[in-house]
C-alpha positions as CSV (number, residue, x, y, z in Angstrom):
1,X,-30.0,-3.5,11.7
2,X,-28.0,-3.8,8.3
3,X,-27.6,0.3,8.4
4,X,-26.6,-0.1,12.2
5,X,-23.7,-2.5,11.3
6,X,-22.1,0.1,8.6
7,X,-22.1,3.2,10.5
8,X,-20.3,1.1,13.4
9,X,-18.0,0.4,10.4
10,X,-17.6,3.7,9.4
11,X,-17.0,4.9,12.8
12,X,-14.5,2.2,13.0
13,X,-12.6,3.2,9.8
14,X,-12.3,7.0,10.9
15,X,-10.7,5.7,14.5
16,X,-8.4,3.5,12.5
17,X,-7.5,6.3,10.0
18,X,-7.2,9.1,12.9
19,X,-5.0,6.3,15.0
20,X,-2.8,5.8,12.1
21,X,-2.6,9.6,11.5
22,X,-2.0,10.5,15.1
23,X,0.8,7.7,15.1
24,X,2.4,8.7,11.8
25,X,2.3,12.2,13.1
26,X,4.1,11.4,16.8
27,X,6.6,9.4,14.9
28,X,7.3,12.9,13.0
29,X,6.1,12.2,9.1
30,X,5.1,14.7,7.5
31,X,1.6,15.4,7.4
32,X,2.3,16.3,3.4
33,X,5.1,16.7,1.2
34,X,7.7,19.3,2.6
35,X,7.5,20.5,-1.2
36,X,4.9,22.7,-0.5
37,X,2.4,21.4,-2.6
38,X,-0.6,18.9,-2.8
39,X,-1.4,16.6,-5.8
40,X,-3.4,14.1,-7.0
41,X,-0.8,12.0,-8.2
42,X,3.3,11.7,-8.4
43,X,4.1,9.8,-11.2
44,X,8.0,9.8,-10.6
45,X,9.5,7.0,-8.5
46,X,12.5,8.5,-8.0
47,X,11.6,12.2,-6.3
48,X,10.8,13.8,-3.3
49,X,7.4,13.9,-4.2
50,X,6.8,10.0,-3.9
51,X,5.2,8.5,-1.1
52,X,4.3,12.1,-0.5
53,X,1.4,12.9,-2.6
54,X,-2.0,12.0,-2.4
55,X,-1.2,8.8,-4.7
56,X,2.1,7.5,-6.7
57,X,2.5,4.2,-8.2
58,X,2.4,2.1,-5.3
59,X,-1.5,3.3,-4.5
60,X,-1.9,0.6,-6.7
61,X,-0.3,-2.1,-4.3
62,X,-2.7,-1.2,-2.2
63,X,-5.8,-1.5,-3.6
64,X,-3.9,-5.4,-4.5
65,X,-3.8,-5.1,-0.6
66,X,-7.3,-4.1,-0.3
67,X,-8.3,-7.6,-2.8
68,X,-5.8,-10.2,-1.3
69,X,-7.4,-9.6,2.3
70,X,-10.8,-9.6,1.4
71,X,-10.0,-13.4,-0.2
72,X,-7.9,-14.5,2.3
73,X,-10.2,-13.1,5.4
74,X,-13.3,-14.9,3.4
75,X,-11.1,-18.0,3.4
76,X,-10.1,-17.8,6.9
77,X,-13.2,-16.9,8.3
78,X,-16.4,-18.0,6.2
79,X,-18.5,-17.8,8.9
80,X,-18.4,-14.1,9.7
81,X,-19.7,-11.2,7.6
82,X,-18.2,-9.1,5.1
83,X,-18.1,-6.1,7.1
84,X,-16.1,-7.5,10.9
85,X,-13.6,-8.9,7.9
86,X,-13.4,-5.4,6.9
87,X,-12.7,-4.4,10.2
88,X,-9.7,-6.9,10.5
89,X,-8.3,-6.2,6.7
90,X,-8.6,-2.2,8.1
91,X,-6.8,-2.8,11.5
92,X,-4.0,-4.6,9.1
93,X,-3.9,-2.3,6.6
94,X,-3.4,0.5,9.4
95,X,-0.9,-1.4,11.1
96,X,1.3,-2.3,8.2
97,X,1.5,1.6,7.6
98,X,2.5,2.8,10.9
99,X,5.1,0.0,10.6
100,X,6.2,0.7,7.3
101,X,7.1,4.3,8.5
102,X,9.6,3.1,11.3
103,X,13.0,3.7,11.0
104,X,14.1,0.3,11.2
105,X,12.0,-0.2,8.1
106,X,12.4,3.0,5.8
107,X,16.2,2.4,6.2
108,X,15.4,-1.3,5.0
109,X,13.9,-0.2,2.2
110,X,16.8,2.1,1.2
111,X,18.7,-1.0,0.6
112,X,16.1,-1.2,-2.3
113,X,17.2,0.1,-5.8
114,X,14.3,2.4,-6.2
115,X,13.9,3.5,-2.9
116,X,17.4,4.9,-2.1
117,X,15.7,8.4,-1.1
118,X,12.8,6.9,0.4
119,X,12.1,8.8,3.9
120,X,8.6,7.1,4.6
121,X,5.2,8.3,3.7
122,X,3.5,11.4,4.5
123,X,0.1,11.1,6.3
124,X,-1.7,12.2,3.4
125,X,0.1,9.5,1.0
126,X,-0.2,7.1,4.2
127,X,-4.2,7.8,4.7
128,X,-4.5,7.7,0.8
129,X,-3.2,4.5,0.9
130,X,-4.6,3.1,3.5
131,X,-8.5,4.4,1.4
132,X,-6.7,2.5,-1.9
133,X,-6.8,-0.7,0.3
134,X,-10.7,-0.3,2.0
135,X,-11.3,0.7,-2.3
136,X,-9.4,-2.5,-3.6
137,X,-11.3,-4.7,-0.5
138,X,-14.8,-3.4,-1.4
139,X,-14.3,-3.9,-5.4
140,X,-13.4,-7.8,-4.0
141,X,-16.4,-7.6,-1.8
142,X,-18.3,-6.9,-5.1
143,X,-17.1,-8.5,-8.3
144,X,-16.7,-11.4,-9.4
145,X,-13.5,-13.9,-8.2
146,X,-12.4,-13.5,-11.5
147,X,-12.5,-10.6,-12.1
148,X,-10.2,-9.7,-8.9
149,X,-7.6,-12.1,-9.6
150,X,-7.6,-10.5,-12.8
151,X,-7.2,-7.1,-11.9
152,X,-4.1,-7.9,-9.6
153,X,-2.5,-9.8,-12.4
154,X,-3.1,-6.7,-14.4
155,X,-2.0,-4.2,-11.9
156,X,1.0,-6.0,-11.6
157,X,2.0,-6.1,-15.3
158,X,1.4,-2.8,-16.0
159,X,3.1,-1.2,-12.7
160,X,6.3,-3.7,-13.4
161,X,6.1,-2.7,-16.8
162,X,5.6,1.3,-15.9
163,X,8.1,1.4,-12.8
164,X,10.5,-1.5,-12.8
165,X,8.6,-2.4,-9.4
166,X,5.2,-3.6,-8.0
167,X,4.2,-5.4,-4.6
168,X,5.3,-8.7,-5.9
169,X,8.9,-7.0,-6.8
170,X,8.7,-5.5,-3.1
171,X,7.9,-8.4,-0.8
172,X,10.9,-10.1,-2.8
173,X,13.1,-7.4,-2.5
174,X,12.1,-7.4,1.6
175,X,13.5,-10.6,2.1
176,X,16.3,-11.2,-0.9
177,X,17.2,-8.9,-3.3
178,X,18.4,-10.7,-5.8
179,X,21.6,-9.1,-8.2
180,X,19.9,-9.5,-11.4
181,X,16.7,-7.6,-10.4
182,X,18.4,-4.7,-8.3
183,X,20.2,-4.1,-12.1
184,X,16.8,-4.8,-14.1
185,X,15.6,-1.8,-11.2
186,X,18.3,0.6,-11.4
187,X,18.6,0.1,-15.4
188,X,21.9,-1.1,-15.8
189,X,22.7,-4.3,-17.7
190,X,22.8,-7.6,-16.1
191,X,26.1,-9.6,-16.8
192,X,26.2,-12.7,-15.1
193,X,30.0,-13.7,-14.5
């Protein structure tokens, strides 16, 4: 029965990831970067290449992702197993993606002072991240409480520390974007007046 329950999980995730792909692709992202190449990883926030390679910095905010649903899906629904709550945290995940790749939103986050070029994900980066969350939610599923909340306080460090940025930086920056962090961003010197 157990063995039952994760291939209908599994078969679940690829729908989810082929619905997010088909819809990525219909709203006309690239399937991969329009550079011509494929890699592992773009470490450089501010180039074509991010958000358009397999992972970049902000794969990280998504395994983060992957660990704050898992807690909050166990706290709002004890009763249920581990693997319908992965099922909900995956339908999220995949709808936060196709949302974060509509116009209305890229342009939002062009207000953003690292994300001034930003023209949405492509479906590789979008898929990746969307793995980097099911990743960050099955690690949660697995280790201690402790050590979760440890690793998001230490992804978030080093990623602010790395980037100027990190999902904390980026929810705050969606609603407010506050003078004196748009500076710390860009690297220019805050003087208050």
């Amino acid at each position: 029965m157990r063995s039952y329950a994760v291939l209908r999980a599994l078969v679940a995730a690829v729908l989810l990831l082929t619905l997010q792909a088909g819809a990525l692709y219909l709203m006309g992202q690239p399937p991969f970067c329009e550079c011509g190449n494929i890699s592992l990883w773009s470490g450089v926030v501010l180039s074509a290449e991010n958000s358009q390679q397999i992972s970049d910095w902000y794969t990280f905010s998504h395994v983060i992702h992957g660990i704050i649903f898992y807690f909050v899906l166990w706290l709002l629904f004890p009763r249920i197993g581990v693997l319908p709550r992965f099922a909900i945290a995956l339908g999220l995940e995949v709808s936060w993606e196709i949302i974060e790749n509509t116009p209305w939103l890229i342009e939002h986050y062009r207000q953003q002072a690292l994300a001034q070029g930003y023209i949405g994900d492509s479906i590789l980066n979008s898929i990746s991240d969307t793995i980097a969350m099911i990743l960050g939610f099955l690690l949660a599923a697995r280790a201690p409480a402790l050590a979760s909340v440890g690793l998001v306080l230490a992804l978030e460090v080093y990623v602010g520390a790395m980037i100027r940025d990190n999902l904390t930086l980026n929810i705050l920056g969606f609603f407010a974007q506050p003078e004196f962090i748009s500076n710390w961003q860009s690297g220019t010197v805050y003087a208050p007046d």
